[in-house]
N, C-alpha and C positions, 0 to 999 in steps of 0.2 A: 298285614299283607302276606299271602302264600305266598309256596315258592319258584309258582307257576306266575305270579304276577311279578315278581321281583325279577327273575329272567327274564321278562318282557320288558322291565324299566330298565333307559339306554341312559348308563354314567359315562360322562365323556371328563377325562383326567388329558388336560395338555399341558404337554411336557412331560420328559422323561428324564428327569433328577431325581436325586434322592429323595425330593419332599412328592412330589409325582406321584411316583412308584410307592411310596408308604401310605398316600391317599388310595391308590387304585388297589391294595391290598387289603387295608381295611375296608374297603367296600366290595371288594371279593369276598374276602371272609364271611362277609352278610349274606350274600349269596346271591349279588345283582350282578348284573350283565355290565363289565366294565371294558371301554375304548378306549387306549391311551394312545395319543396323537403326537408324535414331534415330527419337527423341521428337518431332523439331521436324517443322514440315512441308519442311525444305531442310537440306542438310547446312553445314556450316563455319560458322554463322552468329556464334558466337565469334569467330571466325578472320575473318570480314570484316569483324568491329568491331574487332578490335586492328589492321586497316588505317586505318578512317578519318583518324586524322592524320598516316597515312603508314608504309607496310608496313614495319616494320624485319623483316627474318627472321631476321639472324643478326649477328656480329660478326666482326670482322676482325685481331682480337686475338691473339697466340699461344695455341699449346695451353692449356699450363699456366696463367698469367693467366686463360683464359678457366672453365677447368674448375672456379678456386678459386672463383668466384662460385658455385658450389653450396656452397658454406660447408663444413656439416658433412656433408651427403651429395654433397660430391664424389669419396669412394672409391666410391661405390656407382652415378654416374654416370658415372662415367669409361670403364667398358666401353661406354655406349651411344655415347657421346662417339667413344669410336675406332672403333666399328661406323660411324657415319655424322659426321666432323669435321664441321665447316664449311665448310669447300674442298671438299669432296665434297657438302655439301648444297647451295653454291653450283652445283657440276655439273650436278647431281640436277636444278637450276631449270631454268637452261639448257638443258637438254635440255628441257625442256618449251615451247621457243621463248620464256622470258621473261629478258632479261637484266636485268645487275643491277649496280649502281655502289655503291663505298664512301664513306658521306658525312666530313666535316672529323671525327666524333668515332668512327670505326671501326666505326658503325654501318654491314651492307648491307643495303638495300634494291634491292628492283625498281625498273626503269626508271620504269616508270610511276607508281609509290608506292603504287600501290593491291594491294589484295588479288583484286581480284575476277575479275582476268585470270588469275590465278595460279590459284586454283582453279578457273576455267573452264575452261582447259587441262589441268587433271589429271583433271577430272571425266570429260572427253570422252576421255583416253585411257583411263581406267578402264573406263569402259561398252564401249569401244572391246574391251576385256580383257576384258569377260564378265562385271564386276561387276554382281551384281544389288542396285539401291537400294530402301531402304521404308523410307518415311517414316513419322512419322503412331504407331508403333512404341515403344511407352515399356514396357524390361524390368521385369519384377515377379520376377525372381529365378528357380528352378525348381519344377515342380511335384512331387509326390510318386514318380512315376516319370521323372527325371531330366529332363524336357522343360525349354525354355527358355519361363516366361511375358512376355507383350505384350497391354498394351491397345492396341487399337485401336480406331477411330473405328466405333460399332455395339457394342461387346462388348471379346471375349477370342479371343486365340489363341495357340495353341504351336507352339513349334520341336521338331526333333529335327537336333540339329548332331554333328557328331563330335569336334568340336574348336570352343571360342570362344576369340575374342581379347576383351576389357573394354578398353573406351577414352572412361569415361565422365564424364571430363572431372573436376574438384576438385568445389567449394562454392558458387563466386563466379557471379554473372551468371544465378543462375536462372531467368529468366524468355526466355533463349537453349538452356535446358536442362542447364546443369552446377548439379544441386542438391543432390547429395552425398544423393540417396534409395538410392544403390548399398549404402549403407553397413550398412542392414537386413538388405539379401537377402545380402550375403557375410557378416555379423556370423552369421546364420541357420545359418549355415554350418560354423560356428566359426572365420571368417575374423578375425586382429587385425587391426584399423588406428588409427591414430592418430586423435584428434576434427582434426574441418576448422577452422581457424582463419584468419583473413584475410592477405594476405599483399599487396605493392607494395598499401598500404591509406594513407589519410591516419589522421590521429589529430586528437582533442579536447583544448582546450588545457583544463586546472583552471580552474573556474567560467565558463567561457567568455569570450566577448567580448564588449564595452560595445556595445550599440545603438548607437553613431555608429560604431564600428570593422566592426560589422558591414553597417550599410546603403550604410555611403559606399564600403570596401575588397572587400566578400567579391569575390572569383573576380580581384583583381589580382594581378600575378606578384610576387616578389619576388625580384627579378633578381641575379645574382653572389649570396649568402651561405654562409656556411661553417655548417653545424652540429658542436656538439662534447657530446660526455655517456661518461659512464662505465657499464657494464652493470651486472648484478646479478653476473657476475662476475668486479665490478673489470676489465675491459676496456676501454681509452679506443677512443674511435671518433669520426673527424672526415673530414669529405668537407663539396667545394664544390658548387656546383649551383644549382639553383632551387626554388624554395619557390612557392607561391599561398594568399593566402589566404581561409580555407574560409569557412563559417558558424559551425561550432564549433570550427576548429581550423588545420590546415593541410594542402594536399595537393602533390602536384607529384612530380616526379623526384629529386628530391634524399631526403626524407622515405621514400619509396619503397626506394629502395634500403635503406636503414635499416631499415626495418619489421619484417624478422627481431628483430633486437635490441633496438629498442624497443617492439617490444610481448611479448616473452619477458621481457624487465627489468619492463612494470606488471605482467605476470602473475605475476612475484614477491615483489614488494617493493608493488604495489598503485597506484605512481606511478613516471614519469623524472622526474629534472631534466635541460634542454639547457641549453644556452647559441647563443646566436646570434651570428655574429661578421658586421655587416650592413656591412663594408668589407674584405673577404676579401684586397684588393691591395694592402692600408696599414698600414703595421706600425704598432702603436699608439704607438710616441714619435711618429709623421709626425702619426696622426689626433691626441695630445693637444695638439701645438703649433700644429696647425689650429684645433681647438676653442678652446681658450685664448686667440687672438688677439684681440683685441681686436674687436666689433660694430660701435660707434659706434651707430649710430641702427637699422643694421636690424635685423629680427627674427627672434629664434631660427631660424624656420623659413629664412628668406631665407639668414642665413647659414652652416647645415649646409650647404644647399645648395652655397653658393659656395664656401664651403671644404673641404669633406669630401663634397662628392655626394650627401649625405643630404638624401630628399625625401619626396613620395607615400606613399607604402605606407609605407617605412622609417621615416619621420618618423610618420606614425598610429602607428607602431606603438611608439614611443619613448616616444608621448605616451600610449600606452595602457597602460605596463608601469611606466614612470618618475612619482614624485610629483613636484609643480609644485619641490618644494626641491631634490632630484636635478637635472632640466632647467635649472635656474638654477645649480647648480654646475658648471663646467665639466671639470674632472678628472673628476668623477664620470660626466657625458652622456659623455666620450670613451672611458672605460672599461665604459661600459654599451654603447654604438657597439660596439665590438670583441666584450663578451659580455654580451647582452641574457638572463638570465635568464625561464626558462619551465619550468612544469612541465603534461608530458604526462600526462594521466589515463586514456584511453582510445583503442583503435582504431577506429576505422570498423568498422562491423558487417560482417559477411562476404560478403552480398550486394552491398553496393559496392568492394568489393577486386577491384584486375583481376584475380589468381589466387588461389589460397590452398594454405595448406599443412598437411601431415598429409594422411591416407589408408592405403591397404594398405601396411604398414609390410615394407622388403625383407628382413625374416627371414622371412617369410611365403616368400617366391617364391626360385626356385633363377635359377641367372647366364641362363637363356633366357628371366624373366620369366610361369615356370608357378609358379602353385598351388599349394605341396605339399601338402597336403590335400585340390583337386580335380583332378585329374592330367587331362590336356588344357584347363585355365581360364589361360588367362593376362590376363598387366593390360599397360596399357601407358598415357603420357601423363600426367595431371595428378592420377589418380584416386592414383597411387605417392604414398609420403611423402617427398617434396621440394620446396623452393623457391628460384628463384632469381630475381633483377630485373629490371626492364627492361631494353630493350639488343638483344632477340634472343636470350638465353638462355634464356627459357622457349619459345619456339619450336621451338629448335635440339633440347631434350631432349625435348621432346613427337615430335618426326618419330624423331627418334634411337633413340627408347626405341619407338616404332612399330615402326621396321624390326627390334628386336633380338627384340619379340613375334612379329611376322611370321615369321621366321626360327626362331625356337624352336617356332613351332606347325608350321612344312614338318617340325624333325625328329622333332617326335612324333609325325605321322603319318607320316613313313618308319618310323622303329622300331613300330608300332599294323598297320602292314597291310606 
């Protein structure tokens, strides 16, 4: 194909995510004529809210370690993973003039921790490349003679693309524009996908929290604890981290990571039980011969504190789980210390979940991320059935699974014209 013809072929990339924007570049880079379509009135607008408490992009992890965090669909990520690693996505930055530091827990971030220079820089080279943006832009699937529909502000209008890329984000954050409405127009289609379900979500504790645990604690951290519970199929699972607690339950980084499995285990059996181990560095003989030592005059509360570190938040929440005859036994408080008994009943709804999981499920799509059912359709990013945790690993396969769209769409229209 010349480059007279390749200018005349119309890419249409919707959505304007990170996996979007990395399709509509590698296809600029080709040298086609690329349209990128969203809903919102500004692109990335996801993507500069998983900045605000500071941009993690990616991790610094080895390969493998890193790839397992896609759980069960790390065989089906792993190709994007090696089309774009993380040392190369780290490149990929840098060339855009932003550098970027590995913090104490392997997290990288940019320099500046934010996101917004970041896509500043890419926006301005893309336009730079010939990408044409339109906003404003919300698909409604195709019309009866194959057009691409969009509302837009006044009406309706259609596309005629030769090839799309789908980059329409999961479930979560609707009101930024990932609201899992894609799932109609490809369903229409006879497209499978998986239901969207919440994913790095907090969860509601059974019958909730007492009115003092809620008004005096909600939103305090609960610093250093271990969680431990067994799945629905008999799998133990225990990670350290940090906890906060919610209004009806608990949310944080720790919780997060877990959320695959704890809310796959209520989805089966209806409830979890955890356990809480709120002294993760103290082997329980240290905390029972803590506990057990003798008060004297001060009280309970004074001395967890002084003996076993147990305060604040820890302590509310000892007093909110333990009966007055429990906290007055002392073997019993230092064995509940180690594992505080709780049973999860529910996720966070899916609109509060920073990602979520399920979507076009990859038997659907061949190893380039096409359609086999709409031959020139492909998907890319969050809309695919996968999840994985904080960290920068959902970032890293949202741009990954980008460029592997981007790329699959260049060879369909090489072999098409």
């Amino acid at each position: 194909m010349n480059g007279n013809n390749r200018l005349m072929t119309v890419v249409a990339v919707i959505g304007g995510g990170p996996a979007g924007l990395m399709a509509a570049e590698v296809l600029s880079q080709a040298g086609f004529r690329v349209d990128l379509y969203d809903s919102m009135p500004s692109v990335g607008r996801k993507f500069l809210l998983a900045g605000v408490g500071g941009m993690n992009i990616t991790h610094s992890e080895p390969f493998e370690p890193f790839l397992s965090r896609y759980g069960a669909r790390a065989s089906s990520i792993r190709p994007f993973l090696e089309a774009l690693p993380p040392t190369a996505l780290c490149e990929w930055i840098h060339g855009l003039g932003i550098e970027t530091f590995v913090g104490s827990s392997g997290r990288v971030f940019p320099k500046e921790m934010k996101a917004a220079p970041l896509l500043r820089a890419w926006l301005h080279r893309l336009r730079a490349m010939g990408v044409h943006f339109h906003v404003r832009h919300r698909w409604l699937g195709w019309n009866d003679a194959g057009a691409l529909r969009f509302t837009v502000p006044g009406g309706e209008t259609t596309v005629v693309a030769d090839t799309v890329v789908l980059a329409l984000g999961g479930g979560s954050w609707a009101r930024l524009g990932s609201d899992g409405a894609w799932l109609q127009f490809l369903a229409q289609r006879g497209i499978v996908s998986a239901p969207l379900q919440p994913s790095n979500c907090g969860f509601d504790v059974q019958a909730g929290w007492s009115e003092h645990l809620r008004t005096r604690f909600t939103s305090q951290p609960l610093k250093t604890v271990a969680l431990h519970f067994t799945d629905f199929n008999s799998k133990t699972h225990q990670r350290k981290g940090e906890l906060m607690l919610s209004d009806s339950g608990f949310e944080g980084s720790l919780i997060y990571a877990l959320s695959a499995p704890l809310r796959d285990t209520i989805a089966a059996q209806g409830s979890v039980s955890i356990a809480l181990d709120l002294a993760p560095d103290k082997p329980l003989e240290r905390v029972v011969a803590e506990v057990t030592h003798p008060r004297g005059a001060r009280s309970l509360s004074g001395h967890l504190q002084s003996r076993a570190g147990i305060k604040g938040v820890k302590m509310a929440l000892l007093r909110e789980v333990l009966s007055a005859e429990q906290l007055n036994n002392p073997v019993t408080l230092a064995h509940a210390i180690k594992s505080l008994p709780l049973i999860l009943s529910a996720a966070r709804p899916l609109d509060e979940a920073i990602s979520s999981a399920g979507g076009v499920k990859f038997e659907s799509l061949d190893a380039k991320l096409m359609l086999g059912d709409l031959p020139g359709v492909f998907c890319a990013g969050e809309m695919l059935d996968w999840e994985a945790p904080t960290g920068g690993y959902l970032l890293t396969a949202c741009f990954a699974s980008g460029r592997v769209a981007g790329q699959g769409a260049l060879d369909y229209l090489a072999e098409k014209y």
